[in-house]
C-alpha positions in Angstrom: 36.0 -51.9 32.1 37.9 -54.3 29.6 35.1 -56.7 27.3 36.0 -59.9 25.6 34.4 -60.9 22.2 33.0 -64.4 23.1 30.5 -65.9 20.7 29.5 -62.8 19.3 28.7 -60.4 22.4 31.0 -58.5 24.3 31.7 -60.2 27.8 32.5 -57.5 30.6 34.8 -58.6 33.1 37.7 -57.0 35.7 41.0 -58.5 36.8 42.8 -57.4 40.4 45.8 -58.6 42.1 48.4 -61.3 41.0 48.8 -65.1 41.8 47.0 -68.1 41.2 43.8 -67.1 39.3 40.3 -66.8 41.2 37.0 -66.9 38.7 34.0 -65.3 41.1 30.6 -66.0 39.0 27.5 -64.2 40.3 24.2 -65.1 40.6 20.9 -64.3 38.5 20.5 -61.0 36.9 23.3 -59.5 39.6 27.3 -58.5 38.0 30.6 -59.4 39.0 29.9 -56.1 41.4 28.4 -58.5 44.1 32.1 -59.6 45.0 33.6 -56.1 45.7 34.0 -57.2 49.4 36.2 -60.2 48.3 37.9 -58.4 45.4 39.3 -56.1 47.8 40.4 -58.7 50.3 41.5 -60.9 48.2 43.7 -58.9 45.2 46.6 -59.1 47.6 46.9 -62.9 47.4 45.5 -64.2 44.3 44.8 -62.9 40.6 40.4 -62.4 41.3 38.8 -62.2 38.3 34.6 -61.4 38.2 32.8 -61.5 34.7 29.4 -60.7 34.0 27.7 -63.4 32.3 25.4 -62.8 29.4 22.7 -60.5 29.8 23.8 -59.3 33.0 25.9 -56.3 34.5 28.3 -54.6 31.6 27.5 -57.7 29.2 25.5 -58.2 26.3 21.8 -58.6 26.5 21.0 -61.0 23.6 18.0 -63.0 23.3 19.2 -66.1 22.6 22.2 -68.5 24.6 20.2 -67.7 27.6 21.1 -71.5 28.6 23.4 -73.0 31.8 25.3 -75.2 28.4 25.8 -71.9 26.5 27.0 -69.6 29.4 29.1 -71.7 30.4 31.0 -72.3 27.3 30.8 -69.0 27.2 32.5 -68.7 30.9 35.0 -71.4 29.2 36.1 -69.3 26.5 37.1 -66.3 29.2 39.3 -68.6 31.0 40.7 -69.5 27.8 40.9 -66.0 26.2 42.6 -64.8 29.4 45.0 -67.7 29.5 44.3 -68.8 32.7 46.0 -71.4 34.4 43.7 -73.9 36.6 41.7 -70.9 37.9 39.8 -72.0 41.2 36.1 -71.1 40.0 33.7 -69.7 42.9 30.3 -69.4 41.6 27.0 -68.1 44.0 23.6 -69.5 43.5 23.0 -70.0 39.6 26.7 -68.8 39.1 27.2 -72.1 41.3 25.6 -74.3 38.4 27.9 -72.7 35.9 30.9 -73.3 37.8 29.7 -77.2 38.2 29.4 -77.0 34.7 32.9 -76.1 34.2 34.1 -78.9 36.8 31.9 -81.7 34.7 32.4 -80.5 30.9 36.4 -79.5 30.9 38.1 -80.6 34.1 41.4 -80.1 32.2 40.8 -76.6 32.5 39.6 -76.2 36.1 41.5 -76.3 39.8 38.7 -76.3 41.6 35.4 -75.1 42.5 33.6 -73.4 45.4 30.1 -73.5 45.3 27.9 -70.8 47.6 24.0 -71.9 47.9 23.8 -72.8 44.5 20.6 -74.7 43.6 22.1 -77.9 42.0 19.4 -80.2 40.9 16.3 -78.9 43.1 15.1 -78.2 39.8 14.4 -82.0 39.0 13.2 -83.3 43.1 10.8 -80.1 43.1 7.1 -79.5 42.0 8.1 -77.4 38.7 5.3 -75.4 38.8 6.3 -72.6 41.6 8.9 -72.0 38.9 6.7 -72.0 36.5 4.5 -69.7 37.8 7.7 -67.2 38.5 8.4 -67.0 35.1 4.8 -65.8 33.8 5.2 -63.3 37.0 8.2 -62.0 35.4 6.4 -61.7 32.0 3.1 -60.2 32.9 4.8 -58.0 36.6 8.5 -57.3 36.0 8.9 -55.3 38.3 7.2 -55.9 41.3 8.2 -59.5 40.9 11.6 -58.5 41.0 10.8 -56.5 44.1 9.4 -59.9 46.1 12.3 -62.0 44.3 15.3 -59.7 45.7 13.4 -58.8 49.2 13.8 -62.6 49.3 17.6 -63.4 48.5 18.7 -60.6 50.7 16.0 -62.2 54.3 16.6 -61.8 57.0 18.7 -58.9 56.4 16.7 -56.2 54.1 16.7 -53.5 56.6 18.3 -50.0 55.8 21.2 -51.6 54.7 21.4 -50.7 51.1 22.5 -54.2 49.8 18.2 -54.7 48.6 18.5 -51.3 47.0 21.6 -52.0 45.3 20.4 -55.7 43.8 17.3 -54.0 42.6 19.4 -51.9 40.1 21.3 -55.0 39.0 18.0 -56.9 38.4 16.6 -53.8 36.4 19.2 -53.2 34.0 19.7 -57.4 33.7 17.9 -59.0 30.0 14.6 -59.9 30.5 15.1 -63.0 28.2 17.6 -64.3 31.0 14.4 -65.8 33.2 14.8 -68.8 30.5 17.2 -69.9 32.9 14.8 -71.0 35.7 13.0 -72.7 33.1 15.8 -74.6 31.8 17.3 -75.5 35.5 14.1 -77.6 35.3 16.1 -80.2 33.6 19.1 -79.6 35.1 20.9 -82.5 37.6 24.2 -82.2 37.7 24.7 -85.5 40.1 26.0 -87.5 37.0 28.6 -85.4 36.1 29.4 -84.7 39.1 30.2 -88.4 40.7 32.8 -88.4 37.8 34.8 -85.3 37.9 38.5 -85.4 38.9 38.2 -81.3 39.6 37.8 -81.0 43.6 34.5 -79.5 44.7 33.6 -77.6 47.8 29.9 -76.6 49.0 29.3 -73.7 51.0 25.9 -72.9 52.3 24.1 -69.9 54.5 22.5 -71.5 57.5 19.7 -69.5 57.1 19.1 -69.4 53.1 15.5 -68.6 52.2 15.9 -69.4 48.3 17.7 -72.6 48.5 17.0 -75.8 50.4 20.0 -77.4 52.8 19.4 -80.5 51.5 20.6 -79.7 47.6 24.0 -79.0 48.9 24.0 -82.1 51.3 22.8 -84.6 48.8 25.4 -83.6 45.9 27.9 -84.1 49.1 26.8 -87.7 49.3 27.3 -87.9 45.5 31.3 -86.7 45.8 31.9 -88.7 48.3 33.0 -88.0 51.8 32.4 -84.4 51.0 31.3 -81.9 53.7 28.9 -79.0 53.6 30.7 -75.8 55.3 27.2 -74.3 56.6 28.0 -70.6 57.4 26.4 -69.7 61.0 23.7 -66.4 60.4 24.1 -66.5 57.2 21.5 -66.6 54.1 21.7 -66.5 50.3 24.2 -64.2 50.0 26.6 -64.8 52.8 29.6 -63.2 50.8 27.5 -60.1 49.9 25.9 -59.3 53.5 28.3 -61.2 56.1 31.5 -61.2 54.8 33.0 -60.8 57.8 31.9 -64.4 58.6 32.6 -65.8 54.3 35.8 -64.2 53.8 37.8 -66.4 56.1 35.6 -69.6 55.3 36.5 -68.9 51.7 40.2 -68.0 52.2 40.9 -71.5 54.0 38.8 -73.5 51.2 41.0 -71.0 49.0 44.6 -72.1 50.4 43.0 -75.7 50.2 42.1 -76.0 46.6 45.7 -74.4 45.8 47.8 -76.8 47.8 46.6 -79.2 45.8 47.6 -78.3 42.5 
């Protein structure tokens, strides 16, 4: 797998396919892996490109940059290193806040963005102390933390399917020092920068999504401006991951979309 040197660790990432560039961004302690299902559907029309973002997957674990400002210059510097043109950038639960980041910080660089039950600013309307709380699990439990956490992401649909087994792994090998991002989403609202950005911005959402409340996506909608929520019927966190027969088209429309407009 081909790494990039980006502020001094070694940034895994894979490129399929040709045609107008496609960033997918993960979520927490996952890789770039949790977008096979779209890789493969999607190399045929567009160049998809999945990186692992620090301290997860085949990237460096570091103990320090474990920020959302920090990764996502990080994420910045790929685009840049790779020369891509106006990539669209879709990112899935905290790989949505970097992808918003990307929008807000250098819209020169950016075509659009796709966002898939990210968590926007629930960090500043919520009690912090749930989070709080997670974060001391993590430190003093690791592992069966992680256990509850994942069983979580992947309701209503744990079953035998092997998806829960297979996000387990991911969270394992991830860098313990990324669980500084929950922390730091804390002070994160993105709403300002946001209500400014020329980049276009679309907001997907799992109907059923356990981990993220409906109402983040709807109120940064309100913030855009005239901007709908796509809610995706049956789905929960990780539509793209366990229903992609349902995401795939959703995303391909929002896709062909975004490109006809640059």
């Amino acid at each position: 797998m081909p790494l990039l040197e980006i502020n001094g660790i070694d940034v895994n990432y894979e490129s399929v396919g040709s045609g107008h560039p496609v960033v997918l961004l993960h979520g927490w302690g996952t890789s770039g892996r949790v977008w096979d299902a779209q890789r493969t559907e999607f190399a045929g029309e567009y160049r998809i490109i999945t990186v692992d973002w620090r301290g997860c997957g085949g990237t460096s674990a570091v103990d320090t940059g474990n920020t959302i400002s920090q990764i996502a210059e990080d994420l910045r510097d790929v685009i840049v290193k790779l020369g891509l043109d106006k990539p669209i950038v879709v990112g899935t639960s905290m790989g949505g806040t970097f992808a918003v980041e990307l929008a807000i910080r250098w819209p020169e660089l950016i075509g659009g963005v796709v966002t898939v039950d990210a968590p926007y600013h629930g960090g500043v309307v919520e009690d912090p102390d749930p989070v709080k709380g997670l974060v001391d699990a993590l430190r003093a439990a690791r592992i069966p933390t992680l256990k509850a956490m994942v069983r979580q992401w992947y309701e209503p649909a744990v079953g035998d399917s092997g998806y829960y087994e297979w996000a387990m792994a991911e969270v394992l090998r991830a860098s313990p020092f990324i669980d500084a991002l929950y922390l730091d989403h804390l002070g994160y609202d993105p709403r300002p920068g946001l209500a400014r950005t020329t980049v276009p911005v679309r907001l997907l959402h799992g109907e059923f999504d356990p981990d993220i409340p409906r109402r983040y996506p709807l109120e940064a909608a309100e913030v855009l401006g005239q901007q709908d929520v796509r809610i995706l019927p049956g789905c929960g966190h990780f539509p793209h991951h366990l229903q992609h027969e349902v995401f795939n088209p959703v995303l391909r429309s929002t896709l062909r979309s975004l490109t006809a407009q640059l």
